[in-house]
C-alpha positions as CSV (number, residue, x, y, z in Angstrom):
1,X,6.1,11.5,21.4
2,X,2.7,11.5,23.0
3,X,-0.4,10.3,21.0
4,X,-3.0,11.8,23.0
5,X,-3.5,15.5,24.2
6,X,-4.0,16.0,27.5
7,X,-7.5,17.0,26.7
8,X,-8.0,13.4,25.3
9,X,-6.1,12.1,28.6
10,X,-8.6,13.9,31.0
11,X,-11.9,12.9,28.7
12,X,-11.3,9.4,28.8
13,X,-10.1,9.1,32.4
14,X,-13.8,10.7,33.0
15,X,-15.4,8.5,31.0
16,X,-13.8,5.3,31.9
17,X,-13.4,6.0,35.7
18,X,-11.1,3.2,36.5
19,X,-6.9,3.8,35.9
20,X,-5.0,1.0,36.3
21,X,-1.9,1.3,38.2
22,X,1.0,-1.0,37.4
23,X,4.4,-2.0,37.6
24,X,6.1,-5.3,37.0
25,X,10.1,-5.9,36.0
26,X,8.9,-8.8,33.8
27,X,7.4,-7.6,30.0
28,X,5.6,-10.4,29.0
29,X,3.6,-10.0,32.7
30,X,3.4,-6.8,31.7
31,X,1.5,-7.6,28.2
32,X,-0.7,-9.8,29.5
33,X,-1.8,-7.5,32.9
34,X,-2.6,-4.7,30.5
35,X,-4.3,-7.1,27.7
36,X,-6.7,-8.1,30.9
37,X,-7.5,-4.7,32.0
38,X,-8.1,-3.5,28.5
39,X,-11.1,-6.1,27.6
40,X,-12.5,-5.3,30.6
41,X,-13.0,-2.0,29.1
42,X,-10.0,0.1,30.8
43,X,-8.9,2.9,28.0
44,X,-6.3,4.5,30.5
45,X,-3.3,2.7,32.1
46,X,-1.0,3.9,34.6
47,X,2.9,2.4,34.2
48,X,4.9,3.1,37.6
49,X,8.6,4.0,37.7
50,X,9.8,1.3,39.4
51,X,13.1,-0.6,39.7
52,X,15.9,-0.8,37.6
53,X,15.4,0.2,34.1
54,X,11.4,0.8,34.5
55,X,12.0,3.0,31.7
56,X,13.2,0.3,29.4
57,X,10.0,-2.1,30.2
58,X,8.2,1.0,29.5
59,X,9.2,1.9,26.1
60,X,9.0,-2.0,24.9
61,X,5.4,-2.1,26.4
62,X,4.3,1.4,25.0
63,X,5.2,0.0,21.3
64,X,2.9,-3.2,22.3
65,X,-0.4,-1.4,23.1
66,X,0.2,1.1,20.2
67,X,0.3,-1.9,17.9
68,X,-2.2,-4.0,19.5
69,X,-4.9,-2.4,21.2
70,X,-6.7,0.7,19.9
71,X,-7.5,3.6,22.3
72,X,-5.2,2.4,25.3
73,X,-3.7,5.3,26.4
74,X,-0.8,4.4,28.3
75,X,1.3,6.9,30.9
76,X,3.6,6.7,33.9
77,X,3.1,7.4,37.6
78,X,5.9,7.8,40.3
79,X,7.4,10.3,38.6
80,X,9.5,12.9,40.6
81,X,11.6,14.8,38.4
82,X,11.8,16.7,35.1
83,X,14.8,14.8,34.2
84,X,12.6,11.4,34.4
85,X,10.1,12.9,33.1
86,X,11.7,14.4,29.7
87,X,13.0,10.1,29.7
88,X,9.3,9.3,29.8
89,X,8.4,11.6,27.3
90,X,10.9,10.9,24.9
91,X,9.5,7.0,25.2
92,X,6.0,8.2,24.3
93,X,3.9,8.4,27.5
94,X,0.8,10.1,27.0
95,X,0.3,11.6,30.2
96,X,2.9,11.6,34.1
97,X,1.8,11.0,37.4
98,X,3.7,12.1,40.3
99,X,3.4,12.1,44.2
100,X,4.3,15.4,44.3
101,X,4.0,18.9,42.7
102,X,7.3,20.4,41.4
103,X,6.8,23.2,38.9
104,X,9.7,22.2,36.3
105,X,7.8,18.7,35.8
106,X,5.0,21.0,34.9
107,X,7.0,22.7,32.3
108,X,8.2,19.8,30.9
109,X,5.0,18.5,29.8
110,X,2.9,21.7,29.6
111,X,6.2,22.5,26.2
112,X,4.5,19.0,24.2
113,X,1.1,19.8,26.0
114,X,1.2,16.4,27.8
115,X,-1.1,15.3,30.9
116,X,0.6,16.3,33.9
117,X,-1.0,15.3,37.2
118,X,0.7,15.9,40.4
119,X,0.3,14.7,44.0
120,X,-1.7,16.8,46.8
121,X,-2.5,16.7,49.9
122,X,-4.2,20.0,50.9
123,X,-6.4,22.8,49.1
124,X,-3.1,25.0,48.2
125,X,-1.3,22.4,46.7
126,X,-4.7,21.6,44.6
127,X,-4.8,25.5,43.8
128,X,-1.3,26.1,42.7
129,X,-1.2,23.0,40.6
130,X,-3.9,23.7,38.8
131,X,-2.0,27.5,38.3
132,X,0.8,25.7,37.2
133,X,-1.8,23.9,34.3
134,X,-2.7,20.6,35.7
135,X,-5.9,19.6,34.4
136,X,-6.3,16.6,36.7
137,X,-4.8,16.3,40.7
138,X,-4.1,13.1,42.1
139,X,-4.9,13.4,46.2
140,X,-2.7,10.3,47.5
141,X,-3.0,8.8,49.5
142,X,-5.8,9.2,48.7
143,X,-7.7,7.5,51.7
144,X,-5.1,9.1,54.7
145,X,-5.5,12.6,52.9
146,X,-8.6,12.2,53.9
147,X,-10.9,10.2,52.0
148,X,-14.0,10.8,49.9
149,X,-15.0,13.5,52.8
150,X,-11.4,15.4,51.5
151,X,-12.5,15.3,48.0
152,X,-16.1,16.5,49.3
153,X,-14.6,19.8,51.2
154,X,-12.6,20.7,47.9
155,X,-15.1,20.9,45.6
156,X,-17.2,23.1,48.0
157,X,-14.6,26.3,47.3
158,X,-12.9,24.5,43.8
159,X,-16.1,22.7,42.4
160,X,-13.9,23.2,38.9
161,X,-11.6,20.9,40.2
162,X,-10.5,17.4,39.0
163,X,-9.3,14.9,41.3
164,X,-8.0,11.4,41.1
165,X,-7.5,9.9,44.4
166,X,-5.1,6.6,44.3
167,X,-4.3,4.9,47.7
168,X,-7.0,3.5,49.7
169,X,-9.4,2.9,46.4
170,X,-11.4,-0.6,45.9
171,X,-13.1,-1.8,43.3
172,X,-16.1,-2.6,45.0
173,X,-19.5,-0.8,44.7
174,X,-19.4,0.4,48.3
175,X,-15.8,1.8,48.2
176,X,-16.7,3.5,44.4
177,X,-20.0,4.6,45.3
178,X,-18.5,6.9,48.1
179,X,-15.6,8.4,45.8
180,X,-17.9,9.0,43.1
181,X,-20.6,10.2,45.2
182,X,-17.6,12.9,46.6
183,X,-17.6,14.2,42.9
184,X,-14.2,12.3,41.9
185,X,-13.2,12.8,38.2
186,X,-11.7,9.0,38.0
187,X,-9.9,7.2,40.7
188,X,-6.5,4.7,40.3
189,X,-6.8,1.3,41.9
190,X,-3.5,-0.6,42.1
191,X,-3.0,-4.0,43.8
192,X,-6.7,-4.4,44.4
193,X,-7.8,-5.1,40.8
194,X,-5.1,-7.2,40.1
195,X,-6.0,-10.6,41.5
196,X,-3.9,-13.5,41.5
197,X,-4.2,-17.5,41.9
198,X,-2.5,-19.9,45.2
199,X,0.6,-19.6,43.3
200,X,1.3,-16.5,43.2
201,X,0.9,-16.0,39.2
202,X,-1.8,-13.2,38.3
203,X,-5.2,-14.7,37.5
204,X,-5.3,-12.7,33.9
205,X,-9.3,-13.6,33.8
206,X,-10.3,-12.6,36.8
207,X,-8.4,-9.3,36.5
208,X,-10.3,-9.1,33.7
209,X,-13.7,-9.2,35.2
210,X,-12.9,-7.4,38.3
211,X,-11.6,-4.3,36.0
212,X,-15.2,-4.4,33.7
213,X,-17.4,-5.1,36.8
214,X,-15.8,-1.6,38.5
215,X,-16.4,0.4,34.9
216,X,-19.6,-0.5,35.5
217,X,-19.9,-0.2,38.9
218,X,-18.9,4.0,37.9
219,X,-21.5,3.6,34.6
220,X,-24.4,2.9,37.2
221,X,-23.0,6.0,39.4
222,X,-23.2,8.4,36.7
């Protein structure tokens, strides 16, 4: 069962402005990527559905942040169905993410009041998500959608809209100065913030530094 609302969901993705976007077979990576993110002041964390048994990794990482770090909401993206989704659910993700909008996902989580935030690509996608009770979009991807000039053009006729582009987001100040500027309500960054040494391994520290300097990156664009 979900610990958050999806009130709490959408309030903290605003205030942080950074979601993580994650997916690894191994656990223990897993742990330690997430431990990273969240001292560099991430307080929302996106887990894709990825792989064999992704749901499995999921449930033994959700019992980890509940128990060790305080505030971490934790979800999953790459969701495409309700039968996934009632899986998810049942493991206690606070909030789904999917590429696309299909109204029986919507169900599903609007029956435990549970973030729901589906994939669009165009102004009556945005419109009849947001009918179905979304209370955050994810444009992806986000950058061949269109970009930040997309995200401008929407909030012209839907300036109640909030909209998380993921796909084509950096965590530099050039790249989050443009999203923001567009009137994004957070944005998810995947590969990008998650930096890794000559050898492959992921470089826990710098992922740790590059996930607080673009929180306040978004702090100074406020």
């Amino acid at each position: 069962m979900a610990t958050y609302t999806r009130i709490q969901v959408a309030e903290t993705m605003k205030s942080t402005g950074i979601i993580p976007v994650f997916y690894h077979q191994d656990l223990e990576i897993c742990k330690k990527v997430i431990k990273a993110c969240y001292e560099g002041g991430a307080r929302v964390f996106e887990f894709t559905n990825r792989g064999d048994f992704a749901h499995e990794v999921f449930g033994k990482l959700n019992k980890y942040v509940n128990e060790n770090f305080e505030e971490m909401i934790l979800g999953v993206g790459s969701v495409i169905d309700p039968g996934t989704t009632s899986l998810y659910l049942q493991l206690g993700a606070n909030f789904i993410v999917s590429p696309i909008v299909h109204p029986e996902m919507a169900k599903t989580c609007n029956r435990r009041k549970v973030g729901w935030m589906p994939g669009c690509g165009s102004v009556t996608e945005i419109s009849y998500a947001e009918e179905l009770g979304a209370e955050v979009v994810k444009i992806f991807p986000g950058s061949q959608v269109g970009g930040p000039s997309f995200v401008k053009a929407v909030k012209g006729p839907f300036p109640w809209s909030s909209i998380m582009p993921t796909g084509g987001v950096s965590p530099t100040e050039e790249n989050l100065k443009e999203w923001f500027n567009a009137g994004v309500h957070c944005v998810g960054i995947g590969s990008k913030l998650f930096t890794k040494k000559e050898d492959a391994s992921f470089d826990y520290d710098a992922i740790t530094k590059k996930v607080s300097s673009a929180i306040k990156i978004v702090e100074s664009l406020k």
